[in-house]
C-alpha positions in Angstrom: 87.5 93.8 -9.2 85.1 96.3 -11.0 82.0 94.0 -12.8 82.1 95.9 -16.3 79.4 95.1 -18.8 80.2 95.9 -22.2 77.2 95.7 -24.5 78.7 95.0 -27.9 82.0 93.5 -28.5 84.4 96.0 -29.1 87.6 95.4 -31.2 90.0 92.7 -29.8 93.0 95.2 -28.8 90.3 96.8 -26.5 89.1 93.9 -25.4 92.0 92.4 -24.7 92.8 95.5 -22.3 89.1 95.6 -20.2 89.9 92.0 -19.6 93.0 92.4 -18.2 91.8 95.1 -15.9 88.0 94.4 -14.7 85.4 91.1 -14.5 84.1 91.5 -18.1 81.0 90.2 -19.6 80.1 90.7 -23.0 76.7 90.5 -24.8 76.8 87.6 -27.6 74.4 89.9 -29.7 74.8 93.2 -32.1 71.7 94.3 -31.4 71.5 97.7 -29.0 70.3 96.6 -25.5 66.5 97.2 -25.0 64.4 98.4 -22.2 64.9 95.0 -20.0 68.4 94.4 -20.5 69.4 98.0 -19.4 67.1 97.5 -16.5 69.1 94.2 -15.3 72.3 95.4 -16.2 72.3 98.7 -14.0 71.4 96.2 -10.8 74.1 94.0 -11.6 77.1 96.0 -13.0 79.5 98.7 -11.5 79.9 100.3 -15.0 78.7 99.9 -18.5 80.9 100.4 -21.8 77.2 101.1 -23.9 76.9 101.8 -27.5 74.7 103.2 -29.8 70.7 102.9 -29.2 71.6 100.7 -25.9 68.3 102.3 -23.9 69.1 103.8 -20.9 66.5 106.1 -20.7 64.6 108.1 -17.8 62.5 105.1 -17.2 65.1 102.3 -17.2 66.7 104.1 -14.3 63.4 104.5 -12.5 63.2 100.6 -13.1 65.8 99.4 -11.9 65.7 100.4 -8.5 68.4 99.3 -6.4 70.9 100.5 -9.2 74.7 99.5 -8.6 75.8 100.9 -11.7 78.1 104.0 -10.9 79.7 104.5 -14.5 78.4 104.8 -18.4 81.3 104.7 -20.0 79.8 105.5 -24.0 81.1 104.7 -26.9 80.8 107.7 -29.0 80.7 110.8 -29.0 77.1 111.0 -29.3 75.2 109.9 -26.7 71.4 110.7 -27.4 70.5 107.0 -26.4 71.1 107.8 -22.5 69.2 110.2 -20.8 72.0 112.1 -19.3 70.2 113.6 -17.0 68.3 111.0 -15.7 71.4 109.4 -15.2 73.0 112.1 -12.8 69.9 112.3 -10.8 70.7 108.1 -10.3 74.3 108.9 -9.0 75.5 107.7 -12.6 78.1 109.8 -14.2 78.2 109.4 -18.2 81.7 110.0 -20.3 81.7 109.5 -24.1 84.6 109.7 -26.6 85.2 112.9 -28.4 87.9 113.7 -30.6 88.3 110.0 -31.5 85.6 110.4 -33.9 86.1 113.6 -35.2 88.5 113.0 -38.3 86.6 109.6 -39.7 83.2 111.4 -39.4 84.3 114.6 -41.3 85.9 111.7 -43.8 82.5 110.3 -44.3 80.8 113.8 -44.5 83.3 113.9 -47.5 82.7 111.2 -49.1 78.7 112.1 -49.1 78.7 115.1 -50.5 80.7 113.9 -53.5 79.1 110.7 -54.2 76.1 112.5 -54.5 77.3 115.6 -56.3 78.5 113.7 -59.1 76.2 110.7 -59.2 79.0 108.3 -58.3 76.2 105.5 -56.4 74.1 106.3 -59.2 77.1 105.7 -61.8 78.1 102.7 -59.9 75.1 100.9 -60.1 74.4 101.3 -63.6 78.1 99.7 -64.2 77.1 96.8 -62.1 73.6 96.5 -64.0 75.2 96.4 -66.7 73.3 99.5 -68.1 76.2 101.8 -69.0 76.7 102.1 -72.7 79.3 104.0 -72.7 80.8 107.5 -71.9 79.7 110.9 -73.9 79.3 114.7 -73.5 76.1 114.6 -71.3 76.3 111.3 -69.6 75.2 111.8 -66.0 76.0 115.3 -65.3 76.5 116.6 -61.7 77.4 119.1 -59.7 81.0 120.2 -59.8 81.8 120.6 -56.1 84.9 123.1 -56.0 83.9 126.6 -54.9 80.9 125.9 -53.9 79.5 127.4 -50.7 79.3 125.1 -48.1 76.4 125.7 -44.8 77.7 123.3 -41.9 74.4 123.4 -39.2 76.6 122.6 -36.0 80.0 123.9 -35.6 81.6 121.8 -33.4 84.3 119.7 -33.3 83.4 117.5 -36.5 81.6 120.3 -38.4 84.7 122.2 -38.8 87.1 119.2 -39.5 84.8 119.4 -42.2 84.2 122.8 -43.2 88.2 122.8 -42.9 88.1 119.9 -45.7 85.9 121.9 -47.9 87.6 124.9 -47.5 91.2 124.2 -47.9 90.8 120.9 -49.9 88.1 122.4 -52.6 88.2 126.3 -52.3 84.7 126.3 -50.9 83.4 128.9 -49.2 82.0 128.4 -45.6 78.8 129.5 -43.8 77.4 128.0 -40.8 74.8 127.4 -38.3 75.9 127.9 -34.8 74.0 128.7 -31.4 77.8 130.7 -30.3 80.1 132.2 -32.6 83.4 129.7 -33.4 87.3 131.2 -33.8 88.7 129.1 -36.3 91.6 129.0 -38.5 90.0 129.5 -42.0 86.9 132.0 -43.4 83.5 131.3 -41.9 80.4 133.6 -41.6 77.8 132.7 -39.0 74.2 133.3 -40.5 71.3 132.6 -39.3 69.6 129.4 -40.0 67.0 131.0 -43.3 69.6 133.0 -44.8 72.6 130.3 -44.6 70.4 127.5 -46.6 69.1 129.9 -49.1 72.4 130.3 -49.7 73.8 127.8 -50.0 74.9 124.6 -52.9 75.7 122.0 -50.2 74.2 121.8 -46.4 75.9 119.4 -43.9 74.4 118.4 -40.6 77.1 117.8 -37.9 74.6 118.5 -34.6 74.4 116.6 -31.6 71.3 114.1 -31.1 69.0 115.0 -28.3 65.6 116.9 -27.3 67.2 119.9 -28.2 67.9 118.8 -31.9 64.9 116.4 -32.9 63.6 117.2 -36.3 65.6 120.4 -36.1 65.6 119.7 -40.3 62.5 119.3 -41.6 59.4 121.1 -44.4 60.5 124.7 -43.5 64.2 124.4 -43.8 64.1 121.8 -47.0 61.5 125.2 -48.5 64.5 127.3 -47.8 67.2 125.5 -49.5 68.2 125.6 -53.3 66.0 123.4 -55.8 69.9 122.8 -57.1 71.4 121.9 -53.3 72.3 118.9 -51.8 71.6 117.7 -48.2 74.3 115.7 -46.3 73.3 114.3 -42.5 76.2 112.7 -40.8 74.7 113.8 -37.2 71.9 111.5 -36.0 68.9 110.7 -37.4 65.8 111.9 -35.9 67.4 115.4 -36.2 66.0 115.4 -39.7 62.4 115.0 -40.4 62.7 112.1 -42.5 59.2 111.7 -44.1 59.7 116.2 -45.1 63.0 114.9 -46.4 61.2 112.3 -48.8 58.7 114.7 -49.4 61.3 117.3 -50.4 63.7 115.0 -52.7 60.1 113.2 -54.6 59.1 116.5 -55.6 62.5 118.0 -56.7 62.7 120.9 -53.7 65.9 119.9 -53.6 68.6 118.4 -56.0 70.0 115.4 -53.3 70.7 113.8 -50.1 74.0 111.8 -48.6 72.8 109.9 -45.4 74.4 108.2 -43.1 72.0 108.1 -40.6 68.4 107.3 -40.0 65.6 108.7 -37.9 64.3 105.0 -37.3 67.5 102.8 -38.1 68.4 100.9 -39.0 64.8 101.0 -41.3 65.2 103.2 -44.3 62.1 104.3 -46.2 61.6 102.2 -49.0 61.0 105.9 -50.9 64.8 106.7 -50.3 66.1 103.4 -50.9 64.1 103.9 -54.8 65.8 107.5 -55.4 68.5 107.6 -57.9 70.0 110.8 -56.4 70.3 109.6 -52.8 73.2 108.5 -51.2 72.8 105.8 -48.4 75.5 104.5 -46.4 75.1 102.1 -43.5 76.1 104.2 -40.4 79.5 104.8 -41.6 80.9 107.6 -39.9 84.0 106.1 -37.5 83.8 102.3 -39.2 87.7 102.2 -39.2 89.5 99.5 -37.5 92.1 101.8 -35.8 89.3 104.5 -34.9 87.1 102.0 -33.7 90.4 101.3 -31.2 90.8 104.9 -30.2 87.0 105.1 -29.5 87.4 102.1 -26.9 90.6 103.2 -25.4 89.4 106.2 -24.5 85.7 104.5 -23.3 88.7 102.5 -21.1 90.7 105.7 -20.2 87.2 107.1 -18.4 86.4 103.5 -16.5 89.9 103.0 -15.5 90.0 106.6 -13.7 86.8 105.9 -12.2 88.3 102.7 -11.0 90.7 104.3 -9.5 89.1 107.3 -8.0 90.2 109.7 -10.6 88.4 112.4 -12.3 87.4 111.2 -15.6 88.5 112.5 -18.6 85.5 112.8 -20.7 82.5 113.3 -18.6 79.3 114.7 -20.4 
């Protein structure tokens, strides 16, 4: 029976189904796996079910030497934490789970942008202070979101679910930041990176994690945005740089961030966590019982063809 390793317990459906199928063992922790654990778990496991920040990286492969591990089965679509490549050179193939994700993570993209355009953490906390005195003509004014034009840098799968939210739900009008053109069922103008933040009232990050991407946000990009805009990062967090991001908000270059995501989470400057018009959720972008499922069937789906000598579905 295939010795499966899954590094956080997943929801119970799921792992009521791994059980059934393979010789499970399940960390006891929710901490990500560090350096060491990775190490022992490739010599000792035919696949891993990891999650996000377990450390598989170049050098835990180089460590572990006589690696039995044949499978990272991710869970998530983003899979920055495992050096892919490094992997492949070991014989290890690497799946993740897209399309699970895609719907919650444009939800929470959503729920960002409006928060912080109209103050609503803001507004919240003053009600629980016990600081609001009342309503009147000026209290707390924001930014009304309809119409607005919308830049989404990374135009994949969940940066158009939401561009598509903005669009049809709120009349916005959509640029984006693409390295390929996209065909998609709603207007969209591809613009390069300078001219779709100057442009626009609200900028949304949906990019992968990676080399590729780190600090792909940072002083330059935050100069070329509206003093008026708002940022929303729903991606991962070392995309943005996060210490030009507090620079940017403490001086007013721009109006407001939504974050879900951190470049060294779960820390949080203390700078954002003291910022009225900042928006901080706590990595909520699929943290939804029955996409939490889908995630881990589909993590399942890709260790259950290996298994059996399929192809798997999602390889990376």
């Amino acid at each position: 029976m295939l010795k499966l390793l899954v590094s956080r317990r997943l929801p119970e459906s799921v792992m009521d189904v791994a059980e059934a199928r393979f010789e499970v063992t399940c960390r006891d922790t929710t901490l990500p796996m560090d350096h060491a654990e990775c190490v022992e778990a490739l010599r000792d496991h035919d696949a891993i079910l990891p999650t996000l920040g377990d450390a598989f990286s170049a050098e835990a492969f180089a460590a572990a030497g006589d690696i039995r591990t044949k499978l990272l089965a991710n869970f998530g679509v983003g899979y920055n934490h495992i050096d892919a490549g490094a992997a492949r050179a070991a014989g290890i193939e690497v799946t993740n789970t897209p399309g699970a994700v895609t719907d919650a993570t444009a939800d929470i993209a959503m729920t960002l942008i409006l928060m912080t355009a109209r103050r609503a953490g803001e507004g919240e906390r003053a009600v629980r202070s016990g600081a609001w005195a009342g309503w009147h003509p000026t209290q707390m004014l924001g930014m009304h979101f309809s119409g607005k034009t919308v830049c989404v840098i990374g135009m994949g799968r969940i940066g158009q679910a939401i561009a598509r939210r903005c669009h049809f739900g709120f009349g916005c009008r959509i640029v984006y930041v693409n390295r390929s053109p996209k065909d998609v069922d709603f207007p969209a103008e591809q613009l390069p990176m300078g001219t779709a933040l100057a442009g626009a009232d609200v900028v949304v990050l949906a990019t992968p994690g990676g080399r590729t991407t780190h600090h792909l946000i940072g002083t330059e990009a935050f100069v070329a945005m509206k003093s008026s805009a708002i940022f929303v990062n729903i991606s991962r967090g070392d995309v943005v740089d996060e210490a030009a991001l507090v620079a940017a908000l403490s001086v007013g270059r721009i109006a407001g961030a939504g974050l879900d995501v951190y470049e060294h989470e779960p820390l949080v400057p203390d700078e954002l966590r003291a910022m009225e018009n900042v928006t901080l959720l706590p990595h909520l972008g699929t943290a939804a019982l029955e996409v939490r499922e889908d995630m881990g069937r589909m993590a399942l789906d890709n260790i259950i063809a290996f298994a059996e000598g399929r192809p798997v579905p999602n390889a990376v």
